[in-house]
TORKOL-4160 file (C-alpha; in steps of 0.2 Angstrom, whole numbers, padded with zeros to 4 digits, m for minus):
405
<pt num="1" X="m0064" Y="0087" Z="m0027"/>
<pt num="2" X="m0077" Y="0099" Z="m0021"/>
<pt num="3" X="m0080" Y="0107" Z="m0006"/>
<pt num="4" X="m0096" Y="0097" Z="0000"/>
<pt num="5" X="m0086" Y="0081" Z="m0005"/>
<pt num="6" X="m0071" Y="0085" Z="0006"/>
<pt num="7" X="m0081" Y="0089" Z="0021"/>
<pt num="8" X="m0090" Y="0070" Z="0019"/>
<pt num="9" X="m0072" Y="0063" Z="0015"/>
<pt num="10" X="m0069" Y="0073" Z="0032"/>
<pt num="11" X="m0084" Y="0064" Z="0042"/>
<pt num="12" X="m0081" Y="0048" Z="0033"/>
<pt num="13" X="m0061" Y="0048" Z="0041"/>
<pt num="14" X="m0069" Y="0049" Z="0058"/>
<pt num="15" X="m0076" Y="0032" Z="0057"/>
<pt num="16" X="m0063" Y="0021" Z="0057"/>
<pt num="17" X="m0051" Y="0031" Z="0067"/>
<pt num="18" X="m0065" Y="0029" Z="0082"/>
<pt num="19" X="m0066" Y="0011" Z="0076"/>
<pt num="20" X="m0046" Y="0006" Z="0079"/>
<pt num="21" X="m0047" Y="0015" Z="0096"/>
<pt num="22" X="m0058" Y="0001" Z="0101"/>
<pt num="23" X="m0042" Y="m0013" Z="0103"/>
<pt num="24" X="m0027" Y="0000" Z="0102"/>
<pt num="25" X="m0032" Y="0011" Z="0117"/>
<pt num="26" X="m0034" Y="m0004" Z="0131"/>
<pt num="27" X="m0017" Y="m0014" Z="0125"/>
<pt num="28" X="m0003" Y="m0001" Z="0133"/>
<pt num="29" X="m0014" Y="m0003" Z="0149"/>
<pt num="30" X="m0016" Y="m0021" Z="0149"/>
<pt num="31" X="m0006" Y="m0020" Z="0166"/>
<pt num="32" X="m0016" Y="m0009" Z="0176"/>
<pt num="33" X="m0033" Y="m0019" Z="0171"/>
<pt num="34" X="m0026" Y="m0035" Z="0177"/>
<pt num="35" X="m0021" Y="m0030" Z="0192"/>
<pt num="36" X="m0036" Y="m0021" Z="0195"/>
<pt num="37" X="m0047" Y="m0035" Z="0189"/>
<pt num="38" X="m0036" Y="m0048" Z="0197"/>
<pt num="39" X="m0037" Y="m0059" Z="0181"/>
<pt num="40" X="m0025" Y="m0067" Z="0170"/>
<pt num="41" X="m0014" Y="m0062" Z="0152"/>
<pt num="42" X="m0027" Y="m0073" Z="0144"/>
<pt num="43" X="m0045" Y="m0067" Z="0153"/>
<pt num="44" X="m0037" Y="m0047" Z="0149"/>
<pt num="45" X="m0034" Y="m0054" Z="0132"/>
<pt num="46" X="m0053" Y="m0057" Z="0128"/>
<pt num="47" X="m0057" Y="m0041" Z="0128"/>
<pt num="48" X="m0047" Y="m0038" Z="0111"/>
<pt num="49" X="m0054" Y="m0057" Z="0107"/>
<pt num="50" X="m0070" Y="m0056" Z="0112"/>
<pt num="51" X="m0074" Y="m0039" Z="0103"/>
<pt num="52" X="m0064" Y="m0043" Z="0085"/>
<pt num="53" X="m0074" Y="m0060" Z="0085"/>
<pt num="54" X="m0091" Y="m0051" Z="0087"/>
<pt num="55" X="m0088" Y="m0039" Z="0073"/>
<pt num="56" X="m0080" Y="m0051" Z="0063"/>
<pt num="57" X="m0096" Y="m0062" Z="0062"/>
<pt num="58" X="m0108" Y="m0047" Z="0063"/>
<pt num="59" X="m0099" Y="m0036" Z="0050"/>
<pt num="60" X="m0107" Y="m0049" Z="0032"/>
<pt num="61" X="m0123" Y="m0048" Z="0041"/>
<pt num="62" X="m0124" Y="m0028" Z="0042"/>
<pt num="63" X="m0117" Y="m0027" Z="0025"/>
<pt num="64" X="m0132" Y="m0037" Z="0019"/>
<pt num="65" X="m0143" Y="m0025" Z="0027"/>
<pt num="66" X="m0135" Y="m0011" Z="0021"/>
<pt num="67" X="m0136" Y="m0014" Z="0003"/>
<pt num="68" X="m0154" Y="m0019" Z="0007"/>
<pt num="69" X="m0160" Y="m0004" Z="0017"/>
<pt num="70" X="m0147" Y="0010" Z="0014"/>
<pt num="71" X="m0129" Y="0015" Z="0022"/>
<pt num="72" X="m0133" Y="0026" Z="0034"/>
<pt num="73" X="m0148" Y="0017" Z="0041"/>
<pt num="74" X="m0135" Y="0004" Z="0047"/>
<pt num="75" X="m0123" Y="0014" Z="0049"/>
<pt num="76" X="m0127" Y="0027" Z="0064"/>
<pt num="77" X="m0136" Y="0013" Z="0072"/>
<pt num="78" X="m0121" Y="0004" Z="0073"/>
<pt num="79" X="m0111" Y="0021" Z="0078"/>
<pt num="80" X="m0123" Y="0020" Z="0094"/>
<pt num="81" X="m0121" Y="0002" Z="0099"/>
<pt num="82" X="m0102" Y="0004" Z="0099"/>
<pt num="83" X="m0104" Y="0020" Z="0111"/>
<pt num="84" X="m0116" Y="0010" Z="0122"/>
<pt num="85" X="m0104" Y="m0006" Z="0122"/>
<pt num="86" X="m0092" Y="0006" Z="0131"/>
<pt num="87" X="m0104" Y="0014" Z="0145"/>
<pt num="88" X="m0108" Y="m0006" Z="0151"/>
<pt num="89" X="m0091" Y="m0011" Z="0151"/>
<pt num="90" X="m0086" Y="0009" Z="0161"/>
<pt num="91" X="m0101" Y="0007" Z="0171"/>
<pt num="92" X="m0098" Y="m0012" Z="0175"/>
<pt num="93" X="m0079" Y="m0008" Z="0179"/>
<pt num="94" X="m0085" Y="0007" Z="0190"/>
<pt num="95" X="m0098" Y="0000" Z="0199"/>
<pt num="96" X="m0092" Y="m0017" Z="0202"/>
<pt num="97" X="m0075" Y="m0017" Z="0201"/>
<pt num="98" X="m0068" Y="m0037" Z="0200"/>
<pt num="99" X="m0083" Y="m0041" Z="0201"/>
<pt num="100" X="m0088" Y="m0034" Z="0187"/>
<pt num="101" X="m0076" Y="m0042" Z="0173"/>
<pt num="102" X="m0088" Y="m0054" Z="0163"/>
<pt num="103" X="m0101" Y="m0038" Z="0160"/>
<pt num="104" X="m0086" Y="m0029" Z="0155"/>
<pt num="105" X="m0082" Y="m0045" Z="0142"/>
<pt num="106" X="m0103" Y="m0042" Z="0136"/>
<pt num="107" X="m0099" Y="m0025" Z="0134"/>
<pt num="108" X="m0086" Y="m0029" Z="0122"/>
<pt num="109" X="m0095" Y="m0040" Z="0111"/>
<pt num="110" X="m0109" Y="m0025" Z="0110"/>
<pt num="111" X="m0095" Y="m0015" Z="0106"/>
<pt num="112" X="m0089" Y="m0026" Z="0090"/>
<pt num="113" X="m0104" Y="m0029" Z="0083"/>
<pt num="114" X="m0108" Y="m0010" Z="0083"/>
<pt num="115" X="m0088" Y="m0009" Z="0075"/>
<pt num="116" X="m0094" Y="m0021" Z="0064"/>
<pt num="117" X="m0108" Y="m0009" Z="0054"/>
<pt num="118" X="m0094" Y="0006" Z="0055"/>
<pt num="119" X="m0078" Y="0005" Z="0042"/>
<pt num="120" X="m0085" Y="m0008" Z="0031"/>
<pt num="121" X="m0100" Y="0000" Z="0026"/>
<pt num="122" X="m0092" Y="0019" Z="0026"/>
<pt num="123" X="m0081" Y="0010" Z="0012"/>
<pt num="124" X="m0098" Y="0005" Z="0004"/>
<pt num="125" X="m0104" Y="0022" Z="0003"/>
<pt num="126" X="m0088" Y="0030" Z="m0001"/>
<pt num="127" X="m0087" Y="0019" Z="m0017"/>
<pt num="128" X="m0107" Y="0024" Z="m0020"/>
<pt num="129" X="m0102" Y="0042" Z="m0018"/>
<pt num="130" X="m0086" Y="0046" Z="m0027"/>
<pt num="131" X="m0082" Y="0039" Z="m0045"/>
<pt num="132" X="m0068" Y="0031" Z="m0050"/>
<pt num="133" X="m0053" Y="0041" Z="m0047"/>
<pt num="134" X="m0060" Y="0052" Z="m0035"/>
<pt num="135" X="m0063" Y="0036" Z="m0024"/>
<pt num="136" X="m0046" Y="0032" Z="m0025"/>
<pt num="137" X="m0040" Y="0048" Z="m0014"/>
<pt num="138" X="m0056" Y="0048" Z="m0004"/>
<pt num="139" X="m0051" Y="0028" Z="0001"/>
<pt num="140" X="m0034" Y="0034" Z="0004"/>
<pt num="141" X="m0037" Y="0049" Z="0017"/>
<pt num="142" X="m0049" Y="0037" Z="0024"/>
<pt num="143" X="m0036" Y="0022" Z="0025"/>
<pt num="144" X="m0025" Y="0036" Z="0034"/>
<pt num="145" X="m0037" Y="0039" Z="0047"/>
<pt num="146" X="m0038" Y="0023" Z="0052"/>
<pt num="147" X="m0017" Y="0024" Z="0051"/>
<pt num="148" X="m0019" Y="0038" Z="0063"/>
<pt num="149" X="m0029" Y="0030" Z="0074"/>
<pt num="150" X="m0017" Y="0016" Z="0078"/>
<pt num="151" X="m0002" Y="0030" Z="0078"/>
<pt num="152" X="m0013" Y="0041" Z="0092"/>
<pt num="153" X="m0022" Y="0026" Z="0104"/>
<pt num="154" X="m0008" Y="0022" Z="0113"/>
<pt num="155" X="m0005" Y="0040" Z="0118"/>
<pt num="156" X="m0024" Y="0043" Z="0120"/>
<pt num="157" X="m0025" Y="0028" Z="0130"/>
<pt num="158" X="m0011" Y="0034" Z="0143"/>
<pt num="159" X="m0018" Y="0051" Z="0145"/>
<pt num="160" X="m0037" Y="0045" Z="0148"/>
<pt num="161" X="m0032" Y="0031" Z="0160"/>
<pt num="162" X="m0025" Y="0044" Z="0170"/>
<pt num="163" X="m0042" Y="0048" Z="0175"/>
<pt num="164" X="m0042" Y="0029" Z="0176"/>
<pt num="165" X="m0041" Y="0014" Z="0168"/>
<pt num="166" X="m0059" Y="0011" Z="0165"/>
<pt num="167" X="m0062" Y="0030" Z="0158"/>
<pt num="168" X="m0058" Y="0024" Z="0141"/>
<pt num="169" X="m0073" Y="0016" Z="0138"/>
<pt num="170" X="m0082" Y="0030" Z="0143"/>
<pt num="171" X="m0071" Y="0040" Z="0131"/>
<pt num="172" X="m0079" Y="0028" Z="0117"/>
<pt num="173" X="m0095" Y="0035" Z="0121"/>
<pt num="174" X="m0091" Y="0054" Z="0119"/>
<pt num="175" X="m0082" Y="0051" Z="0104"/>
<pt num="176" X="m0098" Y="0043" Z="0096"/>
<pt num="177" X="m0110" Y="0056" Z="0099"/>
<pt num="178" X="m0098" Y="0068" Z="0089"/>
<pt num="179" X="m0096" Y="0056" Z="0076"/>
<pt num="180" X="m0114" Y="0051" Z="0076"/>
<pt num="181" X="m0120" Y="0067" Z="0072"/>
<pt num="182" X="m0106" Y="0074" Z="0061"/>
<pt num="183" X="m0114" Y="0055" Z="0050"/>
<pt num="184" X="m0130" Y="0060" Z="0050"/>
<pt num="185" X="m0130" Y="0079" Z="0045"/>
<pt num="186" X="m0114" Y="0078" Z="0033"/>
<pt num="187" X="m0117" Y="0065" Z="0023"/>
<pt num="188" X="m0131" Y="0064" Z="0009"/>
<pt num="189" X="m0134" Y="0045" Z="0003"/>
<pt num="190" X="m0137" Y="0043" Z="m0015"/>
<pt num="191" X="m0153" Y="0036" Z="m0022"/>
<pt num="192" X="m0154" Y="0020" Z="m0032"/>
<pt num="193" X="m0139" Y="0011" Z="m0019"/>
<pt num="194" X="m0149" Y="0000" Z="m0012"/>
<pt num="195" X="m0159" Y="m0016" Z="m0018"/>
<pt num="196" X="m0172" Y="m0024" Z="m0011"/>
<pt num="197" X="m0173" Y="m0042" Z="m0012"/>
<pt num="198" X="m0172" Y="m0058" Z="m0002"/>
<pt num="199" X="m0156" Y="m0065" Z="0008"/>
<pt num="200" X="m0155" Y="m0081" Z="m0003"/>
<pt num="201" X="m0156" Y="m0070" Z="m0018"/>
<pt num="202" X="m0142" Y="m0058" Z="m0010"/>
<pt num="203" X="m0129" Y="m0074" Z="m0009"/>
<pt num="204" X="m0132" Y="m0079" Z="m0025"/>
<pt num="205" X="m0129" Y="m0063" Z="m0030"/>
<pt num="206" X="m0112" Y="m0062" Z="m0022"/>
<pt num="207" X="m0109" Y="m0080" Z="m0027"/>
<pt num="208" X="m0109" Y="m0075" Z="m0045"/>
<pt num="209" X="m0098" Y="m0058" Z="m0041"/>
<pt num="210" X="m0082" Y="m0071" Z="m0035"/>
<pt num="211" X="m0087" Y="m0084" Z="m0048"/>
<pt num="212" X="m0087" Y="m0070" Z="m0062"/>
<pt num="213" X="m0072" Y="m0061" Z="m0054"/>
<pt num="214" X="m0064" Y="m0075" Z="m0043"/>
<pt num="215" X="m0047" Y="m0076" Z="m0044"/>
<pt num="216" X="m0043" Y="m0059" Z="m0043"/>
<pt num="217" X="m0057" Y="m0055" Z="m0031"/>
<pt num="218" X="m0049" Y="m0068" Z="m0021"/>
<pt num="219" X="m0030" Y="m0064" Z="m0021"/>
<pt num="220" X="m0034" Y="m0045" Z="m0018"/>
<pt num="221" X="m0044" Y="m0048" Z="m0002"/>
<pt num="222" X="m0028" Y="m0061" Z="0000"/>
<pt num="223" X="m0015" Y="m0047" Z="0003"/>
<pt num="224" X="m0028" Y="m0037" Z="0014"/>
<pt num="225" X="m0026" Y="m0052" Z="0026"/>
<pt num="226" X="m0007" Y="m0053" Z="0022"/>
<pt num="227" X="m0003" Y="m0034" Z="0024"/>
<pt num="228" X="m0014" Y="m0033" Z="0040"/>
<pt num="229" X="m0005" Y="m0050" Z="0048"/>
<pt num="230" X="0011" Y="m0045" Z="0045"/>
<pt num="231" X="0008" Y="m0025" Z="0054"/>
<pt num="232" X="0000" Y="m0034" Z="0070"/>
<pt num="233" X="0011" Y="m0049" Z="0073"/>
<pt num="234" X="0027" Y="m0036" Z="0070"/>
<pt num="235" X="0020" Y="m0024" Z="0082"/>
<pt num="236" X="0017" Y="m0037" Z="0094"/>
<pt num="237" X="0035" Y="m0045" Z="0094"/>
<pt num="238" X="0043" Y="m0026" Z="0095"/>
<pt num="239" X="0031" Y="m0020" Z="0109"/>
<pt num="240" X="0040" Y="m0034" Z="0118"/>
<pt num="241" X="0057" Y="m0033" Z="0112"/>
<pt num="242" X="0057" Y="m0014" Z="0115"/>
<pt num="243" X="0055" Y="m0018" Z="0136"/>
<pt num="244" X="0065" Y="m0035" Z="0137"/>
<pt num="245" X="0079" Y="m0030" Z="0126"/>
<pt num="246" X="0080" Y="m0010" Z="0126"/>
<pt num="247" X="0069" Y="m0008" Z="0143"/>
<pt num="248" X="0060" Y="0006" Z="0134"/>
<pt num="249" X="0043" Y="0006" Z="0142"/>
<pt num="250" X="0029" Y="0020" Z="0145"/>
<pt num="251" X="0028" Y="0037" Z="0132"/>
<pt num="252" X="0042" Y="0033" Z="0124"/>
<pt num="253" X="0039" Y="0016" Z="0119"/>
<pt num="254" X="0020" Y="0021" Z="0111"/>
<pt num="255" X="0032" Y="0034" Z="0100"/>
<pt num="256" X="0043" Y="0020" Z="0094"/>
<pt num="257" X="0030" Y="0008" Z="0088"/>
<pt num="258" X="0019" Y="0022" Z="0082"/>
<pt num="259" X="0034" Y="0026" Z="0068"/>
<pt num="260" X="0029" Y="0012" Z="0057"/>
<pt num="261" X="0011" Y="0018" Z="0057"/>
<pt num="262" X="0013" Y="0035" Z="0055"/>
<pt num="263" X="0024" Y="0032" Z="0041"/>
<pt num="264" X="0011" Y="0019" Z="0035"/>
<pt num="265" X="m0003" Y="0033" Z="0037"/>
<pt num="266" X="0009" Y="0045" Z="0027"/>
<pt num="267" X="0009" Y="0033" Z="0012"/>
<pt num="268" X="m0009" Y="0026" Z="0012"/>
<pt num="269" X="m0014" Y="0046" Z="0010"/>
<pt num="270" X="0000" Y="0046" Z="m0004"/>
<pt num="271" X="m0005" Y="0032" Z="m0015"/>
<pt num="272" X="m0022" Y="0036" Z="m0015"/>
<pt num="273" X="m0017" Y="0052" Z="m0024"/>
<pt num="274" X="m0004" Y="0044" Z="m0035"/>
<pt num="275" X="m0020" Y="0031" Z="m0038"/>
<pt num="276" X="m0031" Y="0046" Z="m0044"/>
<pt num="277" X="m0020" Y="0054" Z="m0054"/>
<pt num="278" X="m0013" Y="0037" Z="m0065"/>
<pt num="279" X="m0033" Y="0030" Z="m0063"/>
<pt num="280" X="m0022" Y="0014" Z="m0063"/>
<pt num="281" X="m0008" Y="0003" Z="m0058"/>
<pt num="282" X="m0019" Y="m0002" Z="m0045"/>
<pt num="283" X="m0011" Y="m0020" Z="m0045"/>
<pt num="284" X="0007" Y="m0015" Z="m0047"/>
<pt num="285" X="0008" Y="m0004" Z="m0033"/>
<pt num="286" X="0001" Y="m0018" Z="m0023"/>
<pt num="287" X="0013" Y="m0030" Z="m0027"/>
<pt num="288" X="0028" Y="m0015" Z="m0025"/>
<pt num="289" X="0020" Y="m0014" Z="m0008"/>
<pt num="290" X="0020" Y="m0031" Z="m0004"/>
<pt num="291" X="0040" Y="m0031" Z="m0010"/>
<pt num="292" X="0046" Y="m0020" Z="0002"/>
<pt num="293" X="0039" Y="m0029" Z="0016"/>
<pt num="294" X="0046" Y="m0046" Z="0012"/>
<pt num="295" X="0063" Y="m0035" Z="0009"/>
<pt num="296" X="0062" Y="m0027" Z="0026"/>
<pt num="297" X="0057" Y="m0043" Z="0035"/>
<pt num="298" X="0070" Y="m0052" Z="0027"/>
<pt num="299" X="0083" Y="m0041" Z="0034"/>
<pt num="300" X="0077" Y="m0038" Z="0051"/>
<pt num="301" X="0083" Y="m0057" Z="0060"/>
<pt num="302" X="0100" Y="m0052" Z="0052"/>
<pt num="303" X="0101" Y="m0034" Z="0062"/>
<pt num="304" X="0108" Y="m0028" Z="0078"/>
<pt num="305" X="0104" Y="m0011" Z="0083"/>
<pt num="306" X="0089" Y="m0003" Z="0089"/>
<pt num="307" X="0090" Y="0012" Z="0076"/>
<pt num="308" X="0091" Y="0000" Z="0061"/>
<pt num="309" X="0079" Y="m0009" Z="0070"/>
<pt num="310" X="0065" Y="0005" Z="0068"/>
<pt num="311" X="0073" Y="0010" Z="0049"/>
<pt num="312" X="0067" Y="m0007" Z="0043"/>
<pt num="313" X="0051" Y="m0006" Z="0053"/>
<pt num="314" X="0048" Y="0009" Z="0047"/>
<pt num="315" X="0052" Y="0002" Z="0029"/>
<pt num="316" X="0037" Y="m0012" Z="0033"/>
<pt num="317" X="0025" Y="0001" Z="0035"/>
<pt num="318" X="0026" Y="0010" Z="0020"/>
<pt num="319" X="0025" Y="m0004" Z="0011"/>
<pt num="320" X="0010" Y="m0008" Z="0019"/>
<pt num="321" X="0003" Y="0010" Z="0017"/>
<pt num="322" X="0004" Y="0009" Z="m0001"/>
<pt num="323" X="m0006" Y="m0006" Z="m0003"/>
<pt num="324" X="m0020" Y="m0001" Z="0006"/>
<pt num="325" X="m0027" Y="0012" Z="m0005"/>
<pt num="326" X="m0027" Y="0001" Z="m0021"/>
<pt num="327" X="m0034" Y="m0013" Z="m0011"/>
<pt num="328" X="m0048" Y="m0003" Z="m0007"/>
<pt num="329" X="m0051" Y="0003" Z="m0024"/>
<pt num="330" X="m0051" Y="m0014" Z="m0031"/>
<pt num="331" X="m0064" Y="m0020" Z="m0017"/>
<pt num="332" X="m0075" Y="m0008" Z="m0017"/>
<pt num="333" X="m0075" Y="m0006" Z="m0037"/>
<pt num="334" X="m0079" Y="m0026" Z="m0040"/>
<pt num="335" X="m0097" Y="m0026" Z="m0035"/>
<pt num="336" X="m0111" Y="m0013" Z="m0041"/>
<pt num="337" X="m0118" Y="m0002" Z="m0026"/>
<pt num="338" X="m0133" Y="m0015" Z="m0025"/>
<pt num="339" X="m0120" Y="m0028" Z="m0018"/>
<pt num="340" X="m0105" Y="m0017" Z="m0014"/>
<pt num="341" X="m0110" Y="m0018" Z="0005"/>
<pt num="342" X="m0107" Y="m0035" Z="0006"/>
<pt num="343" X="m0090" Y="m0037" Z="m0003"/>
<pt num="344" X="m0082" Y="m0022" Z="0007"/>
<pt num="345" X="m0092" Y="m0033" Z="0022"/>
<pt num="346" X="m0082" Y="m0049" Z="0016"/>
<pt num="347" X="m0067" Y="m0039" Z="0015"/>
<pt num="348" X="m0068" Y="m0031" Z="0034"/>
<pt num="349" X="m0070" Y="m0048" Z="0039"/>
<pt num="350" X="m0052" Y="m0055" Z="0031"/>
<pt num="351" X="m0048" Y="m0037" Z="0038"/>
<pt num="352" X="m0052" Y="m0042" Z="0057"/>
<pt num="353" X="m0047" Y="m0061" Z="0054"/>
<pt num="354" X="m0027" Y="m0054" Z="0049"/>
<pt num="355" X="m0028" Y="m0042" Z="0065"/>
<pt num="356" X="m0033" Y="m0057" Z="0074"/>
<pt num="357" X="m0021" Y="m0070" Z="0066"/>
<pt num="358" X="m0004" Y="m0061" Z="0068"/>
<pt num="359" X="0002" Y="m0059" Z="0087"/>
<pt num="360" X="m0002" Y="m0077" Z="0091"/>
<pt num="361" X="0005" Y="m0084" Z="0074"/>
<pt num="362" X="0021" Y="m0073" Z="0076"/>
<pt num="363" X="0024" Y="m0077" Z="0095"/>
<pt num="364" X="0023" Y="m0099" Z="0090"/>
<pt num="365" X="0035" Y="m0096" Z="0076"/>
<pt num="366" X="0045" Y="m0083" Z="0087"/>
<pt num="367" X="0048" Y="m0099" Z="0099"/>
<pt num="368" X="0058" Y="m0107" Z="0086"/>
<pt num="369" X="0069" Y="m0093" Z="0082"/>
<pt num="370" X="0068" Y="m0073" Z="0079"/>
<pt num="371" X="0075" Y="m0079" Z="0060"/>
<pt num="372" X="0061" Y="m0093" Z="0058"/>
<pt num="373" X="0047" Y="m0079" Z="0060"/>
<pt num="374" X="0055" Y="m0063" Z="0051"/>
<pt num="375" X="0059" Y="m0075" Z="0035"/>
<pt num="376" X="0043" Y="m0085" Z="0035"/>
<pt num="377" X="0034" Y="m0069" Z="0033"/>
<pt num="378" X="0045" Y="m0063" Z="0023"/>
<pt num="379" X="0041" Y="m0076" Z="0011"/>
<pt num="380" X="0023" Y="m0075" Z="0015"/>
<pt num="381" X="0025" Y="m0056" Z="0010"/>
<pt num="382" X="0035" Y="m0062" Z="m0007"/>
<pt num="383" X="0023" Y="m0074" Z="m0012"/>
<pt num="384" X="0007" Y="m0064" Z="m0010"/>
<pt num="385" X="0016" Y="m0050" Z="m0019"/>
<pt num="386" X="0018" Y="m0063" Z="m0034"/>
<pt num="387" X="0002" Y="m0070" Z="m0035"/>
<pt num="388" X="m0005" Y="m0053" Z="m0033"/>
<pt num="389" X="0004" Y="m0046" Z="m0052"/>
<pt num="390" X="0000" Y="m0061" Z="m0059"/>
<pt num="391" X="m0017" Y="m0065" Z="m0056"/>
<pt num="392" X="m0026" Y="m0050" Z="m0051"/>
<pt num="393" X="m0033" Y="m0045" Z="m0067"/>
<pt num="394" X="m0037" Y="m0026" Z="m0060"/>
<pt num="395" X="m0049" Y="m0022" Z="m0077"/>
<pt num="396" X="m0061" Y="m0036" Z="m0072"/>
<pt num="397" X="m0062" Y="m0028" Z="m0054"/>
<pt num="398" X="m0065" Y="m0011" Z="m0062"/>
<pt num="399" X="m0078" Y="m0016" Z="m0074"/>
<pt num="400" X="m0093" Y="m0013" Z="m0061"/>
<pt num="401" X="m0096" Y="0000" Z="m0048"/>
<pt num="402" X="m0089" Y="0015" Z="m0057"/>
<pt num="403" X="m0105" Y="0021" Z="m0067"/>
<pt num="404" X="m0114" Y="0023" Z="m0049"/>
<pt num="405" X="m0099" Y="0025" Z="m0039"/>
């Protein structure tokens, strides 16, 4: 890879690790807002809810602008939104203190939907500026950002908030303008990605891209929701077993459950490079993947132990690291550059909907047993896997979006 490629590569990497900072850094001080705020589990909660929801609805509507009027016209926009999001919340939290919590919650939603036209689209234009095997390592150090991200928020999030809480919006803000700028004077869009045409034209467009590519469209945007539920509703359950049953709390906690994300980092950056080399496999190494989750899952209602505990944790998240990279190959290589913002838009959104769907899913099946959760995901993980080696049909996804991409 070039040097100009490896610097955008660089800039690109930036996005998505600012981008998982906006949940991750407020969750370890959960505590401290309510308290300052005076408000309940659920009202601290909306601030993750709230802002998930809005990019999640925003993120098909900036894709469809972006293959419409270019990456980076919807991109950098997008980059500011989310760094203004966080001055209304900080300035809300500053100024009005309790009072101040539902401007905080509008702040938030501005936040999301500037998220929303970040990661999805940087996939977009990673796929319109690397080809084929190329894109495969770019996706893959990008996918370990956004693994780094999870892996430093917690810590970033302790060290900020000892300013005080509300500094971590503010912190939102400076990273942005770094970001921003690093975007616009790194990155050079190629011509010819965009294409001008009406909205009912656009759907019909992607219509004919799932009805053309359905079935393996659909079961590889299947295991990005599977891979994504199954990291978050685990994290969730060990972030409270950690205190109840270990009493580990503070620094050392954030290490702990920053092991199966590290590791998970590690291996996205490692199959993406396998992934360039074999320029295939993209589906077997998703459903090998996929396998060791439902293996370490299956094994973890059975153990006793905290340093097996963290093994097999860690085990779950380099089987999710080496799905990631393929995934993203196949998404982004299953459309042409004129329609690829809006599949990599479609897939952010199963993306934020897996985030979304696994600490409440995991806590109801958690009140029936420890056993009952780790063995129905398990079998969740097992039965993706399958589904994924046989019906994802990886030549079909790969036979558009690599002449321009």
């Amino acid at each position: 890879m070039k040097k100009q490629y490896k610097l955008m590569v660089a800039a690109f990497a930036t996005v998505p690790f600012l981008m998982v900072l906006g949940n991750s850094m407020l969750i370890p001080e959960f505590p401290k807002i309510k308290s300052s705020l005076n408000i309940s589990q659920f009202q601290v909660g909306l601030m993750i809810t709230l802002f998930s929801a809005s990019a999640g609805l925003a993120i098909p509507i900036l894709g469809y602008l972006s293959d419409r009027y270019g990456r980076k016209k919807i991109i950098i926009p997008s980059l500011i939104t989310y760094g203004i999001g966080g001055v209304i919340s900080g300035l809300a939290a500053a100024m009005l203190k309790d009072k101040g919590y539902y401007i905080i919650l509008a702040g938030r939603i501005v936040q999301g939907i500037g998220a929303a036209g970040t990661y999805p689209i940087v996939i977009a234009l990673v796929g319109d500026i690397f080809q084929s095997n190329e894109r495969s390592s770019a996706l893959g150090t990008i996918e370990a950002a956004n693994g780094l991200g999870k892996v430093m928020s917690p810590l970033l999030g302790a060290a900020v908030a000892l300013i005080s809480w509300y500094a971590i919006f503010f912190s939102y803000a400076i990273l942005t303008i770094h970001i921003t700028l690093a975007i616009f004077f790194i990155i050079k869009e190629p011509e010819g990605n965009t294409k001008e045409q009406k909205l009912k034209d656009y759907i019909n467009e992607i219509k004919k891209i799932f009805s053309e590519k359905g079935a393996s469209l659909f079961f590889s945007l299947l295991a990005g929701i599977t891979v994504l539920f199954l990291l978050f509703g685990v994290l969730s359950h060990i972030s409270d077993i950690l205190e109840s049953k270990y009493h580990i709390k503070g620094l050392k906690k954030g290490l702990l459950i920053s092991l199966p994300i590290l590791l998970m980092s590690t291996s996205s950056y490692l199959s993406g490079l396998y992934l360039k080399k074999q320029g295939k496999n993209f589906k077997k190494v998703m459903a090998l993947g996929l396998l060791i989750d439902c293996i370490s899952l299956a094994i973890l209602p059975f153990l006793d132990g905290l340093t097996l505990y963290l093994v097999l944790l860690a085990f779950l998240g380099v089987g999710n690291g080496i799905v990631l990279p393929a995934l993203n190959t196949l998404v982004t290589s299953a459309a042409g550059s004129g329609q690829r913002g809006g599949i990599t838009s479609i897939y952010g959104s199963v993306r934020f909907l897996g985030v979304a769907a696994g600490p409440p899913i995991f806590s109801l099946l958690n009140e029936i047993s420890k056993t009952v959760m780790f063995l129905t995901a398990s079998a969740i993980a097992l039965i993706v896997s399958i589904l994924a080696y046989l019906l994802i049909k990886e030549e079909i996804l790969l036979s558009k979006g690599t002449d321009k991409g």
